[in-house]
C-alpha positions as a printed Julia matrix, in Angstrom:
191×3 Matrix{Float64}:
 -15.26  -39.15  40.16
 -13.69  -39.32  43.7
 -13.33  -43.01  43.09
 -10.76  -42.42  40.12
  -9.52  -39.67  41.64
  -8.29  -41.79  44.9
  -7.14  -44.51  42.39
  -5.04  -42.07  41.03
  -3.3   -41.09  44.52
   0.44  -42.84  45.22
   1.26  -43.87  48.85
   1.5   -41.07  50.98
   0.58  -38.44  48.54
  -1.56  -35.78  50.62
  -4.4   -34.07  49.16
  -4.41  -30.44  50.2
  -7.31  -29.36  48.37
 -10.39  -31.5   46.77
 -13.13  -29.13  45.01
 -15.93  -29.35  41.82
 -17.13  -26.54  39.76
 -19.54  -24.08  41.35
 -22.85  -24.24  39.48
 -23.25  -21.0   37.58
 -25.72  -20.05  35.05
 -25.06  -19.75  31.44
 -25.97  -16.25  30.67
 -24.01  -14.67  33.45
 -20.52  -16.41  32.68
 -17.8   -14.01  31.09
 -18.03  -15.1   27.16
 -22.17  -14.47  27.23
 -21.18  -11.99  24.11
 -19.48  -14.85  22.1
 -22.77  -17.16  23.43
 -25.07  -14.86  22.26
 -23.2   -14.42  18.54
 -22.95  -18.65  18.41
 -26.82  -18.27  18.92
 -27.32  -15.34  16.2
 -25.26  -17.45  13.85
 -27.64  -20.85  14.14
 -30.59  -18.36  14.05
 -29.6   -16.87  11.05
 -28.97  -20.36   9.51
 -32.41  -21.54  10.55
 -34.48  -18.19   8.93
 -31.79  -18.79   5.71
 -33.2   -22.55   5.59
 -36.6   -22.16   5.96
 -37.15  -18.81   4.12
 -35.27  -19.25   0.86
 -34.2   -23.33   0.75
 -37.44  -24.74   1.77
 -39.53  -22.62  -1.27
 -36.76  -23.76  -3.62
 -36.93  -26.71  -2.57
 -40.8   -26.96  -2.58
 -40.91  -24.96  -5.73
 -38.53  -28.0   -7.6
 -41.07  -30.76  -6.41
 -38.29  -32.3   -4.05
 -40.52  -34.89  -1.63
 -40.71  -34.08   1.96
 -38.12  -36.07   3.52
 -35.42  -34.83   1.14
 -36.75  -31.25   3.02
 -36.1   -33.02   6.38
 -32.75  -34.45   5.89
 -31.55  -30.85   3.87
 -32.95  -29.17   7.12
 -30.78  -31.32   9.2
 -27.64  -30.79   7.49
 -27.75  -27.5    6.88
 -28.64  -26.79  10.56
 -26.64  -29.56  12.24
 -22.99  -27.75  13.07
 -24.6   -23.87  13.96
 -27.25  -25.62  16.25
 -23.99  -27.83  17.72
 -21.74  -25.25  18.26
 -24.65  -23.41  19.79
 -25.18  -25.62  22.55
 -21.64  -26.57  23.09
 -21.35  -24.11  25.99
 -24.16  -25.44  27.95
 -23.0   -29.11  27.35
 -19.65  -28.28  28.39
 -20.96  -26.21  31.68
 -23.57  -29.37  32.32
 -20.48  -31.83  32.24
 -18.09  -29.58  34.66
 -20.86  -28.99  36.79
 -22.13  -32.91  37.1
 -18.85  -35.33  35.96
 -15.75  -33.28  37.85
 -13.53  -32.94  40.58
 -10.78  -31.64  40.84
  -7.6   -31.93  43.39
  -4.49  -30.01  44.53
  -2.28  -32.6   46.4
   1.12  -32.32  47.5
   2.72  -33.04  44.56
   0.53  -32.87  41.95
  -2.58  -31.09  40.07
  -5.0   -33.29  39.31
  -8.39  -33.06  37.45
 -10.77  -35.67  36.5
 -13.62  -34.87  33.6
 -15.88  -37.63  33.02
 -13.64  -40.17  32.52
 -10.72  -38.19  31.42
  -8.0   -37.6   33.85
  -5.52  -34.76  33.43
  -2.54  -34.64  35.94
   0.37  -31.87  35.91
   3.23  -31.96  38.43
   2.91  -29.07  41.01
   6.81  -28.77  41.16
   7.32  -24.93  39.18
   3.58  -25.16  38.32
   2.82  -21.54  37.37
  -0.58  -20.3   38.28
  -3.06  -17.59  37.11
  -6.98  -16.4   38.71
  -9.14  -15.52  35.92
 -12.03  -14.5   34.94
 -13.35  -13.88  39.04
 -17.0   -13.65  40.04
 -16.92  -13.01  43.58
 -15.38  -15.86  45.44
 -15.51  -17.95  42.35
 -12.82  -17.91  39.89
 -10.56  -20.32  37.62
  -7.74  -21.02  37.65
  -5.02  -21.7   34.67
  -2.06  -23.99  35.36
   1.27  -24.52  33.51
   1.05  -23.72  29.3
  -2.69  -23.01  29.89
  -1.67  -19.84  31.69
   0.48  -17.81  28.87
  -2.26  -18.95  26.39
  -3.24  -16.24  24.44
  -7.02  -17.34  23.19
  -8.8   -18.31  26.91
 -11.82  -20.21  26.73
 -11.93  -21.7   30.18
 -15.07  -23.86  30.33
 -14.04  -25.53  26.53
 -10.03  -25.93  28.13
 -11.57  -27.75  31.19
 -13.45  -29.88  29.28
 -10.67  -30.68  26.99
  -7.64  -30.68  29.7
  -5.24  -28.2   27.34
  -2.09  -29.14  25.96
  -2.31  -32.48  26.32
   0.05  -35.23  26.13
   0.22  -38.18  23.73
  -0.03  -40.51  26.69
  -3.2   -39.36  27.59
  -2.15  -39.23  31.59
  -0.4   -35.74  31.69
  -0.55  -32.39  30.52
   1.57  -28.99  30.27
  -1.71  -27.12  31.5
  -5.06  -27.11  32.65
  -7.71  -25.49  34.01
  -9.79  -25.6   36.85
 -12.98  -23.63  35.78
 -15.31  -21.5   37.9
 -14.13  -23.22  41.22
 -15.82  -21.67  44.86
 -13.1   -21.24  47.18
 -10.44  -20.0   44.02
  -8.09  -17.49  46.86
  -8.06  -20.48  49.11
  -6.4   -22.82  46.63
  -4.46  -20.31  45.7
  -3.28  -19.81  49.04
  -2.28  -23.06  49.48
  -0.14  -23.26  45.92
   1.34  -19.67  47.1
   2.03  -21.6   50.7
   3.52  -24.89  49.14
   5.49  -22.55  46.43
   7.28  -20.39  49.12
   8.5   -23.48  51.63
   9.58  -24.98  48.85
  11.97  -22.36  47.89
């Protein structure tokens, strides 16, 4: 990651700030309530497959592999969007970094690299726990449905060229009042 991220610098371009996720767990993170209804949702598919398609299905004679494959489909997107959350925490937590230079806001998930200029770059903390908190940049601030962990993943707002965006987030980052310290800093000499 900090090998595409220093690929990405231009000649003389400062970083001011260089930071990755902090590792959290899953059922302490601010949408555990929306986690916990994902999970109720693939349970209840699971009990509605087995306890009243599987006896039809056994009841009609249907072999045992069309059971399998039914199984499968029926279960496939609940037991996906179930684990979404925990795949999207594993990849902030493992494939990102994240950078606050002086003249841009750069983050780099996996291979995907989001960069938004830091000139009038509006800023927001959320969702705080302790020292940790994330941060919203740009569009991803005034958005009115937050999910930070699925925006950092998917670098918001995106641009068609795949190299920019009008917001982002840095999710659940350790030292949140220090970087925002140093936007506050750069925001107030440059005015």
């Amino acid at each position: 990651m900090e090998t595409v991220l220093n690929s990405l610098l231009e000649p003389k371009e400062k970083v001011l700030w260089l930071g990755r996720p902090e590792k959290s767990k899953l059922l302490e993170a601010y949408d555990r309530k929306h986690q916990f209804v994902l999970w109720g949702v693939m349970a209840a598919f699971l009990v509605l497959t087995l306890g009243l398609v599987f006896p039809y299905m056994i009841q009609i004679q249907r072999p045992p592999m069309v059971l399998i494959i039914a199984f499968a489909v029926i279960n496939a997107v609940p037991v996906i969007m179930a684990i979404r959350p925990w795949m999207d925490q594993r990849l902030l937590e493992t494939k990102t970094v994240y950078a606050v230079t002086d003249h841009r806001i750069i983050a780099v998930v996996k291979e995907n690299v989001y960069i938004l200029p830091r000139l009038d770059a509006e800023w927001i903390i959320t969702h705080r726990d302790g020292a940790c908190g994330s941060l919203r940049f740009g569009a991803a601030a005034y958005a009115k449905e937050q999910d930070d962990r699925a925006d950092a993943v998917l670098g918001v707002i995106g641009t068609k060229d795949g190299r920019s965006t009008s917001g982002m987030v840095f999710y659940h980052i350790p030292d949140v009042d220090r970087v925002s310290a140093i936007l506050q800093e750069e925001k107030s000499t440059a005015a």
